[in-house]
Structure formats: structure tokens, C-alpha cells
BAKE-121944 format. One record per residue: residue in three letters; x negated, y negated, z of N, C-alpha, C in turn. Coordinates in steps of 0.02 Angstrom, whole numbers, plus 50000, padded with zeros to 5 digits. Layout:
AlaXYZXYZXYZ;...
//
This chain:
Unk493775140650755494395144450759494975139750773;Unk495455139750739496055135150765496615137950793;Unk496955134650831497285137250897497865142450878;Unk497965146950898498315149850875499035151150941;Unk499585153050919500215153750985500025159851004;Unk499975163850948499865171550988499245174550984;Unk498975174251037498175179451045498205181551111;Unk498255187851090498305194751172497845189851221;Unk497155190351198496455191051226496715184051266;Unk496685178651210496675172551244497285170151308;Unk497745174151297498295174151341498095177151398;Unk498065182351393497745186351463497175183751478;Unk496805178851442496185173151476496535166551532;Unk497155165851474497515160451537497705163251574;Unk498185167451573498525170151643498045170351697;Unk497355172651687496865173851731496535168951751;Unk496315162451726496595155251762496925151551794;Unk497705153151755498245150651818498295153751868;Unk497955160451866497955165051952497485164151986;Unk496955160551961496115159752009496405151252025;Unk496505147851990496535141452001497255139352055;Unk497655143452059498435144952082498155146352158;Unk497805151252166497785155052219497045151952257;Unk496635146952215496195142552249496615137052298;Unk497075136352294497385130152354497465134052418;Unk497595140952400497695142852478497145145652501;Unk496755145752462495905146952484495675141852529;Unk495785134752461495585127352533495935126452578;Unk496595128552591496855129152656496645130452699;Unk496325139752702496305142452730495505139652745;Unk495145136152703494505135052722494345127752788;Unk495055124752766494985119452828494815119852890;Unk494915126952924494705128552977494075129353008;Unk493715129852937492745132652945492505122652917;Unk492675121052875492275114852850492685110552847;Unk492465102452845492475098552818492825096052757;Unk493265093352731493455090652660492805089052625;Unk492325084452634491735082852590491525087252594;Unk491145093252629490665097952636490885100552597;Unk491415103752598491785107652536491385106752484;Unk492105100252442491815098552393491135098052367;Unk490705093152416489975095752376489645100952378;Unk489775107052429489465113152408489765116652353;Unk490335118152342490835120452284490395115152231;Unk490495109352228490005107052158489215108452155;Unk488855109452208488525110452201488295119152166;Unk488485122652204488585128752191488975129652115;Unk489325126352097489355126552016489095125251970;Unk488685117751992488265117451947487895121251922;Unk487425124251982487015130951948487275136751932;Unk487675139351914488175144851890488125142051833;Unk488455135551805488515131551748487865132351700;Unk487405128351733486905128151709486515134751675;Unk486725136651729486225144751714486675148551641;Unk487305147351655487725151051586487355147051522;Unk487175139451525487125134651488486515136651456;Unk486005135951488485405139851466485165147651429;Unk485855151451463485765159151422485925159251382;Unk486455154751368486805155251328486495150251240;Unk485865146551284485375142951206485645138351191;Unk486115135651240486315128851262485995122151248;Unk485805117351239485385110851285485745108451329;Unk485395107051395485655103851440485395097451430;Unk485655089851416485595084951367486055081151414;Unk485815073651439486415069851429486955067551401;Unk487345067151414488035063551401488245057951391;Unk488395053751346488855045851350488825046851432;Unk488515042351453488335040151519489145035451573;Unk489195032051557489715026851548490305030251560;Unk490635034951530491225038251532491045042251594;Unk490635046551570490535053651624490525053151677;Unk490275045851701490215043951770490725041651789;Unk491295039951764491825036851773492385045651790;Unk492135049051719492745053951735492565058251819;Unk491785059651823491555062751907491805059451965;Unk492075054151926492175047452005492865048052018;Unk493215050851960493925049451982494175058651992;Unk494005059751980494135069751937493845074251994;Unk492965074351951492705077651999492545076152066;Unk492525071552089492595067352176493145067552194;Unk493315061452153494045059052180494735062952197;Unk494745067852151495225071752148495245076752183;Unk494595080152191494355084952237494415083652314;Unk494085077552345493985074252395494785073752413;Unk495155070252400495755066852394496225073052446;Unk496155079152383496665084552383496415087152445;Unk495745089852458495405092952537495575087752593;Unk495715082152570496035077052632496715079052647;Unk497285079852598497835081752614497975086052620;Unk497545092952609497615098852653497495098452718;Unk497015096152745496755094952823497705092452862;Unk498115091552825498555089952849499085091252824;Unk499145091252764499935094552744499895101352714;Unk500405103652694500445110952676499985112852589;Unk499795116752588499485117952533500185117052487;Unk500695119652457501195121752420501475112652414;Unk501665106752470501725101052446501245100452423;Unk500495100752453499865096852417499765097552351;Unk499625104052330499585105352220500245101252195;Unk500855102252237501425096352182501175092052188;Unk501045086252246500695081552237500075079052170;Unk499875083352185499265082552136499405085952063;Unk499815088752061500055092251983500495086151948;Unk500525079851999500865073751965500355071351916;Unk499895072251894499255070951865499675068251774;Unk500175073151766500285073151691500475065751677;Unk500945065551733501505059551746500875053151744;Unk500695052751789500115044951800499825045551722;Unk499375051751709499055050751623499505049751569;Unk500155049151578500665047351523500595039151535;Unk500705037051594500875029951605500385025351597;Unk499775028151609499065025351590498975023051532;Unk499075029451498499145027751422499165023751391;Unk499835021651419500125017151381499815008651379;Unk499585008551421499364998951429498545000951408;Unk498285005351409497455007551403497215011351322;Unk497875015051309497705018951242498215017251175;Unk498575014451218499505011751161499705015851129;Unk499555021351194500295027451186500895025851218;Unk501315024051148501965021051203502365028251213;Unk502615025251294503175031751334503805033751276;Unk504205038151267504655040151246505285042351301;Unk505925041251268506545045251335506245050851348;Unk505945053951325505765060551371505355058751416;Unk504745055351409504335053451465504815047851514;Unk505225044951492505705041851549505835045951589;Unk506455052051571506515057551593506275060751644;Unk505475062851608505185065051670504885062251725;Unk504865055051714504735050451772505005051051828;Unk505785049051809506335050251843506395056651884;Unk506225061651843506325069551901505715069951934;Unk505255068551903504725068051967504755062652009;Unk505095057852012505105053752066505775056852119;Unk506265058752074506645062852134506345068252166;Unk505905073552131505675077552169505045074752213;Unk504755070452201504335068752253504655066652320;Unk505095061352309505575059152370505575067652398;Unk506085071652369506265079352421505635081052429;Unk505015082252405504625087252441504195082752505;Unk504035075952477503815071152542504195070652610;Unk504835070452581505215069252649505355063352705;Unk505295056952658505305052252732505755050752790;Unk506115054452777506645055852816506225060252892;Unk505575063152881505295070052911505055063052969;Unk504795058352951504415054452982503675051152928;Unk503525047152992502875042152938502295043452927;Unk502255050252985501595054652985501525059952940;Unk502295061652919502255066852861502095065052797;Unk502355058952786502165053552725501475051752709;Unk501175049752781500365045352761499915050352760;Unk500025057452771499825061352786499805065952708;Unk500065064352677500375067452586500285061852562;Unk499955057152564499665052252521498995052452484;Unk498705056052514498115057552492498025063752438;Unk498785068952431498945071152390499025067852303;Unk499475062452328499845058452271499245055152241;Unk498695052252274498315050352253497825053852204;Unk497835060252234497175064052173497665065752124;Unk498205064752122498675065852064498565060252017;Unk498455053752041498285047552019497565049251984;Unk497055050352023496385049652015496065053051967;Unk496515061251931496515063451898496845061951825;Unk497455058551853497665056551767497415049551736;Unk497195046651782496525040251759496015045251734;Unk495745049151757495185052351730495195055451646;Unk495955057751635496225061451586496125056151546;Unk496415048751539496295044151492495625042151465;Unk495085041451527494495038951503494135046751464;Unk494185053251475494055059351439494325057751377;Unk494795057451374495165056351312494965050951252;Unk494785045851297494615040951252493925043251219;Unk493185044151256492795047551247492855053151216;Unk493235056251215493205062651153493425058851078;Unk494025055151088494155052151028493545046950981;Unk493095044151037492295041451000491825044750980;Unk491785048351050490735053151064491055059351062;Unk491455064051055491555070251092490835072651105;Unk490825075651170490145078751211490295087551182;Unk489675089151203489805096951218490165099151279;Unk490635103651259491005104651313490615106851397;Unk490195110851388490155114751435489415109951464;Unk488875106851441488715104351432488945096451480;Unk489585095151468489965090651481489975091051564;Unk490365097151574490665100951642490085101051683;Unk489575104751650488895106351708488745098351731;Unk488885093451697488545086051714489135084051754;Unk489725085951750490235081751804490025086551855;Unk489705092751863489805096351940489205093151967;Unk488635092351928488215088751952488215082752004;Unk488705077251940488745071151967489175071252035;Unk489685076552030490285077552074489775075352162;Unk489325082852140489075081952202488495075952223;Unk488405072152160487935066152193488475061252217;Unk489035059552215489595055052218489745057152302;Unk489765063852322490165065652377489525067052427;Unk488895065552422488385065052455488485061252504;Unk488495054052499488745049552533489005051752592;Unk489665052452572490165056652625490105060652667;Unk489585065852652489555069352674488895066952721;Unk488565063852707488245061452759488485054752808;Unk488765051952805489135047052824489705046852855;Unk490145050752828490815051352840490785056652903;Unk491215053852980491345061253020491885066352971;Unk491725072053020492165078152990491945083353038;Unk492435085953028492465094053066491615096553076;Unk491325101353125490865102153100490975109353078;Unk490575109753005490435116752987490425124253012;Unk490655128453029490875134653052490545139153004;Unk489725141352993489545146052942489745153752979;Unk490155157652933490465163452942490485165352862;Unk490595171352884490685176752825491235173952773;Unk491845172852818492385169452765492225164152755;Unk491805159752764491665152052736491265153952662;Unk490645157552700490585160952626490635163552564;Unk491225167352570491885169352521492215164152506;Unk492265159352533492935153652515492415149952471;Unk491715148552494491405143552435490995148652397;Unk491015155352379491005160152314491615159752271;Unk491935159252291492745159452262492965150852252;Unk492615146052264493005140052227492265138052204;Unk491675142952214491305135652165490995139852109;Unk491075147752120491145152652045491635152652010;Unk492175155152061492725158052025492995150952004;Unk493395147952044493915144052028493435135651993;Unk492925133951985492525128851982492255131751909;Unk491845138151896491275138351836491725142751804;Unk492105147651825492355151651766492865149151777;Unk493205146251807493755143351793493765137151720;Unk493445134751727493245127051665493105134851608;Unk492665137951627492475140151561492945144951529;Unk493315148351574494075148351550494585145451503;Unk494585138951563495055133451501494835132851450;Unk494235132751426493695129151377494025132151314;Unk493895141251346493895145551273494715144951267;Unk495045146251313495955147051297496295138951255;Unk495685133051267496015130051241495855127351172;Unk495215133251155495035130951078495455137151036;Unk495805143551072496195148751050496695150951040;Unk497025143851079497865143251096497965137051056;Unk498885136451056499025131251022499215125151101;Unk499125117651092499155114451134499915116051192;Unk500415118651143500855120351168500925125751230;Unk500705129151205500445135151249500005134151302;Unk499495130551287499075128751337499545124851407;Unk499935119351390500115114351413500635116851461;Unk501245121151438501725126551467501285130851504;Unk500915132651482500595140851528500135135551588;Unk500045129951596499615125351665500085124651716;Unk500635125551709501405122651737501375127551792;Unk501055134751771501255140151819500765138951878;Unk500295136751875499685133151936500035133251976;Unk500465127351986500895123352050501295131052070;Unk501755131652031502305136352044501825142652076;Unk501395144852053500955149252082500785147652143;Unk500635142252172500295138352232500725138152274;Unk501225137052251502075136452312502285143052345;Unk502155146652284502385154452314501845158752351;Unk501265155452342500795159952377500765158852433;Unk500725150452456500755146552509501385149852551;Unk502025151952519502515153952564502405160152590;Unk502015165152544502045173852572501385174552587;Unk500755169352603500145170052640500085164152685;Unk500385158552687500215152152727500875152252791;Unk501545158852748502065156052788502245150652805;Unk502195146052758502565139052708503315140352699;Unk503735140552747504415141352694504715133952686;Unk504815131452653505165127252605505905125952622;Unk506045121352661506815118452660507145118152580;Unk507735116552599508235117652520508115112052501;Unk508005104752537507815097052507507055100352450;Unk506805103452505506015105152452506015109052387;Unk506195115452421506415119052350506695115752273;Unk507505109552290507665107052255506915102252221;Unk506565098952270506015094652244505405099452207;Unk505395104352203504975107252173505305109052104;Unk506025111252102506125111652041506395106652008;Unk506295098852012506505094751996505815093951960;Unk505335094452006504565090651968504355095151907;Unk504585102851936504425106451890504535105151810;Unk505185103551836505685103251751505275095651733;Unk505025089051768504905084351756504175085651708;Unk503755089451731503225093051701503355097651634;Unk503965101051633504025104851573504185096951498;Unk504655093151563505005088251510504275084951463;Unk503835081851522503285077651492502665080051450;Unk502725089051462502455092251405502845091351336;Unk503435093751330503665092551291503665085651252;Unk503735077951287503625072751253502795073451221;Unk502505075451253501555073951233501475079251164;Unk502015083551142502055087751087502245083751033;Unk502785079851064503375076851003502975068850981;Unk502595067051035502185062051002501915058750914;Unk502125054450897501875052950844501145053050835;Unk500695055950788500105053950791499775047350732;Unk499375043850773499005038850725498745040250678;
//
């Protein structure tokens, strides 16, 4: 099927992504209180995997390795790194900075690009460099102090860790493309052999098993983890890239506002301005990744 701009079904498939995946940050917020950052993560991967798997199999699937080489590279930076990273900078900053932080993802996989894939930047991707670096300055704040800063670093980073990940996916689809789903069940896998470690090794909070811990890892390692991917999967073989790329934007913006009318997050005017600076920096660098020349 090729992508189409307008499909009811597939639209009302995204919307229902950007609201599970939107409204998963104030889930891990709210989960900081019962677990751990690693625990998290590897039960949420763990717990996906088999959701994954199990769809994979009903569905007359093979569950089959993968180009080895890549996959392990994209779990290390994506599914670990990115995951791990982001549950670190919740333990300390606000959910609503933390997703901007990490919604910088577009920005780093544009710049990657370029020295790794010889996608050269365009003024638009200048552009949006530029507004996301002003909006990062307003929503970081160093003006707040050095604890508010080192403390939202670990944000910026899974923003990093993810758009490295986007390049080496990318490249790999452009050689081997994998099966998609196929693909996913092996990064939740690997996710959680990567964050094993950690979790045995690393101190952390200790675990708080309750009813809501429960719910919080039903809801990020079903909802927002297995039907979430399998979500994207179908909206993005049904939509046009355009659509896809605009309709991801609402994540963050979703995450800010939820964080304010459930986390009671309110947002100084320096922030606000920094959120809609990155925002527009994100609409801009969609727009360049459209206008792209292709090889």
C-alpha cells in the first residue's frame, strides 16, 4: 500500500499514538516514586518483548535474526540508551522539560547525517538548529543554577542517543531492510539484555511493588512500548512521510500540557517562549527532511 495524506483509519491510528506515547512521560514521572530508572526500563522491555513476540507468532511471523551488527548498535543507543538516559532525567527534572529534551532527537539525526550518510544540512536545517538552540537555552535555564542544568543533561543526551540510533537504522534499511516487527521484538529483547547490567549493579531506589507500579509497567511496556511501535509501523506504511513527521511533533506538545494540568508543571514565560521556539525548530527540520534532494 503506498502512503497515502488522507486515510480516516490511519489518522485516528496516529492520533492514538501521539496520545499513548504523549501521556507515557507523565506515567514515568509519576512512576519514579515506586522504581528505579533501570528497573523500569528493563521490565517495560522486558514485558514487551513478550507481547511482541506473542503478536509475532500469531500473527505467522518468523522470529529470525537480524543483521546482527546494526541491531545491536540501534538497542545500545535507542532502546537502552535513550530509555535509560530519559528515566535518569526524570528522577530529577520535570517531565514537560525532559520529552523537549529528548524530542531534540530530529536535530542531532540531521547533523549526523551529514559527516556519516552525506546528507548535506540545508538553510532550513540551519534554521532549525538555531531555534532549537535558543529554545533549549529558555527551557534549561542556566541562569536557574548548575543543578538545574546537570540535572537536564541526561535529557539532552537521549536526544543524542536516539538520533545516532536514527542514522545507523537508516543506513541498515537502506542495505538489509529487516522485518519490521520482527526487528522491534529483537531491540526489546536486546533492550533488556543491555540494561541487565544496571540493574544489577547500578544503586537505585528500591522497588515499591504496588498496584500503581503495576499499571505504570502495563501501560509503558503494552501500551506505550508494543502497541505503540506497532502503531507507528502500520501509520507509517499508510500515511505520507509528511504526515507522519508533522503529526510526531504533537508527542512533546502533548507531554508539556499534560505535565502542566497533572504534574502541576507550570512553565515560566522564558519556558513557554523555549518550547515554542523548539517547537517551530522541529516543524522547520521536518520540513527541510521533505525538501531534501534524493540520490
Amino acid at each position: 500500500m503506498s502512503p497515502q495524506r488522507s486515510d480516516p483509519v490511519a489518522l485516528m491510528l496516529m492520533a492514538f499514538a501521539v496520545v499513548v506515547w504523549g501521556f507515557s512521560w507523565v506515567v514515568m514521572k509519576y512512576m519514579t516514586q515506586w522504581i528505579g530508572p533501570f528497573d523500569l526500563v528493563f521490565w517495560r522491555s522486558v514485558i514487551a518483548f513478550f507481547v511482541l513476540l506473542a503478536i509475532q507468532l500469531s500473527t505467522s511471523q518468523r522470529f529470525e535474526v537480524p543483521p546482527m551488527g546494526p541491531t545491536l548498535a540501534v538497542a545500545l543507543l535507542q532502546t537502552t540508551g535513550f530509555q535509560c538516559l530519559g528515566q535518569l532525567a526524570l528522577m530529577a527534572g520535570g517531565a514537560g522539560q525532559v520529552v523537549l529534551l529528548a524530542y531534540t532527537m530530529p536535530f542531532w539525526a540531521a547533523a549526523i547525517a551529514w559527516p556519516v550518510l552525506g546528507e548535506r544540512l540545508s538553510r532550513l536545517h540551519i534554521a532549525s538548529f538555531v531555534l532549537a538552540a535558543i529554545g533549549l537555552v529558555l527551557v534549561i535555564g542556566p541562569w536557574k543554577g548548575v543543578g538545574n542544568v546537570v540535572a537536564l543533561i541526561p535529557g539532552l543526551l537521549a536526544g543524542l542517543c536516539w538520533g545516532c540510533g536514527v542514522v545507523v537504522s537508516k543506513k541498515l534499511f537502506q542495505e538489509r531492510p529487516p522485518a519490521m516487527l520482527n526487528f522491534i521484538t529483537w531491540q526489546m529483547l536486546l533492550g533488556s539484555a543491555f540494561c541487565l547490567p544496571l540493574v544489577l549493579f547500578v544503586p537505585q531506589r528500591p522497588t515499591v511493588w504496588s498496584v500503581e507500579l503495576f499499571m505504570g509497567l502495563a501501560y509503558m511496556s503494552v501500551l506505550a512500548s508494543a502497541l505503540g511501535w506497532w502503531l507507528w509501523l502500520t501509520v507509517v506504511r499508510r500515511l505520507s512521510v509528511a504526515v507522519v513527521g508533522m503529526s510526531s511533533l504533537g508527542v512533546p506538545v502533548l507531554a508539556v500540557g499534560l505535565a502542566w494540568a497533572l504534574l502541576g508543571e507550570h512553565p515560566d514565560a522564558a519556558t513557554l517562549i523555549g518550547v515554542a521556539s523548539i517547537v517551530t525548530g522541529l516543524v522547520v527540520v521536518n520540513v527541510a527532511g521533505l525538501r531534501r534532494p534524493r540520490s
